[in-house]
C-alpha positions in Angstrom: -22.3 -11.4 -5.5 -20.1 -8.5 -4.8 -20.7 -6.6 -1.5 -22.2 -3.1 -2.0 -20.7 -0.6 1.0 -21.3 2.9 -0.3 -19.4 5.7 1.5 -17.9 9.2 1.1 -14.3 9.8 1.1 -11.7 12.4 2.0 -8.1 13.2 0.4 -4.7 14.0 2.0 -1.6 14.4 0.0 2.1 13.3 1.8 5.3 13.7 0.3 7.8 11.2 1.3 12.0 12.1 1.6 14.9 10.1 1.1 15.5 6.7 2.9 11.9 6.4 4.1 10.5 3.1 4.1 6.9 3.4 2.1 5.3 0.6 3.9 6.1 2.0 7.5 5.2 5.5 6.7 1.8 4.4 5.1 0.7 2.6 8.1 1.9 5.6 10.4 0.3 8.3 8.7 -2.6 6.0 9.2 -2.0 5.4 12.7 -1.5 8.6 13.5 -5.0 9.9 11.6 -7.0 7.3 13.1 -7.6 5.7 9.8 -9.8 2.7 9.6 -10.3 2.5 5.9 -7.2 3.9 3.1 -6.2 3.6 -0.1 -3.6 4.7 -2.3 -5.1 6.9 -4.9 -1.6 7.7 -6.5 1.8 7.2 -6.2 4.9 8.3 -8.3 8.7 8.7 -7.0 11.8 6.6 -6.6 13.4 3.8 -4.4 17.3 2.9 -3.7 15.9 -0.3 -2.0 13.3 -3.0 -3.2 11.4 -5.3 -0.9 9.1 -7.1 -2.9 7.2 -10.3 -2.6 6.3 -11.8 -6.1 3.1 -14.2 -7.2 3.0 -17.3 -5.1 6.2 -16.7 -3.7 6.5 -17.3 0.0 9.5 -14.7 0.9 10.1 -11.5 -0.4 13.3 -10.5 -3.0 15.5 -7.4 -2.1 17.0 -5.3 -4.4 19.2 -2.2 -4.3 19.6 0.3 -6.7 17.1 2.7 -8.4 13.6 2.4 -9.4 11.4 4.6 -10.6 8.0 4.0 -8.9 4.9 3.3 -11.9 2.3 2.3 -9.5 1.2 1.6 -5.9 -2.1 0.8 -5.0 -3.6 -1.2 -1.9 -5.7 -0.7 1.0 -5.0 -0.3 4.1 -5.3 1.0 7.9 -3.9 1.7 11.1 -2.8 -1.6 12.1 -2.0 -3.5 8.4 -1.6 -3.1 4.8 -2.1 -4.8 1.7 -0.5 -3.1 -1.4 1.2 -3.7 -4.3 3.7 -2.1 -6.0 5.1 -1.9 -9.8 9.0 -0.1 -10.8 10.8 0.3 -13.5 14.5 -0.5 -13.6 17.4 1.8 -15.3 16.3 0.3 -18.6 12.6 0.9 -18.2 12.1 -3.1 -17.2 9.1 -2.8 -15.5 7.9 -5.4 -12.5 5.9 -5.4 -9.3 4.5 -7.6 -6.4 3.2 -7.7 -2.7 5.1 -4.7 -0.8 6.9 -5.8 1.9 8.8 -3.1 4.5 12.1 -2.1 3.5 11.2 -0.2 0.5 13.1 2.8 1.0 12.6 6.2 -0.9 15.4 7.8 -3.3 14.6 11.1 -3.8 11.0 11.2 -3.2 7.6 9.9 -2.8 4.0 11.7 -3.8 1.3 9.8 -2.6 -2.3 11.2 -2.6 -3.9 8.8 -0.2 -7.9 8.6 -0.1 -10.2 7.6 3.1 -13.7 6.3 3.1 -15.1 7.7 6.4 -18.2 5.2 6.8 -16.5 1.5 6.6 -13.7 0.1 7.7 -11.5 -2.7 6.7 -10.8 -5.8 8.5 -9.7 -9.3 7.4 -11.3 -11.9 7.5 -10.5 -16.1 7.0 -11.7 -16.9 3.2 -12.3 -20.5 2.5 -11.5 -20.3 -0.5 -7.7 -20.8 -0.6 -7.4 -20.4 3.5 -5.8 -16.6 3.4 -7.1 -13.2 5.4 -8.7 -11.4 3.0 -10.2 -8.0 2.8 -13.7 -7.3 4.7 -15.6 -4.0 4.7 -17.7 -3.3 7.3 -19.7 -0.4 8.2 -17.9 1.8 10.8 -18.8 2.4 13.8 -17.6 5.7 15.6 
């Protein structure tokens, strides 16, 4: 059965400039807020550099050129991240995977990011294949 954690949320809205790197700036912004549990509401923008690690792949596959951002979404806090991300190519290809740092911004990045202000996220070790996977707990401070 799926755990039930309710909690209440707040919204901040960043906007991201050329050659930032996505990841990195995520998990500052968090840092910097004291954010325990975040999530990528939205996300639309460009890229000059790709970083991306695809389905049961064990190292990521960098790319350079320009990609219009269709999607990011993830959780994450103020020590890690898990979030994925999905760009379309020049010719409106469109593909996505595990982001990875060195994702670097083109022109720009909007990203309304949400917090739930009563849990927070941890990993935890999952039997089930062996991986950290996502564990909300009720926060503390």
């Amino acid at each position: 059965m799926a755990q039930d954690v309710r909690s209440t949320a707040h919204f901040y809205t960043i906007r991201l400039k050329p050659h930032q790197d996505l990841k990195a700036e995520l998990v500052a912004f968090a840092k910097v807020n004291r954010m325990k549990a975040a999530f990528v509401a939205t996300c639309v923008g460009s890229l000059e550099q790709l970083n991306l690690r695809y389905a049961n792949q064990q190292n990521g596959s960098q790319q350079l050129g320009h990609f219009e951002i269709v999607s990011l979404v993830g959780t994450f806090n103020e020590n890690a991240a898990h979030l994925h991300l999905s760009v379309s190519d020049s010719t409106g290809q469109t593909f996505g995977g595990h982001l990875l740092d060195g994702n670097k911004v083109y022109t720009t990045a909007e990203i309304v990011i949400g917090e739930l202000a009563d849990v927070e996220f941890c990993k935890e070790l999952d039997s089930t294949y062996g991986y950290q996977e996502l564990k909300v707990k009720k926060r503390k401070d």
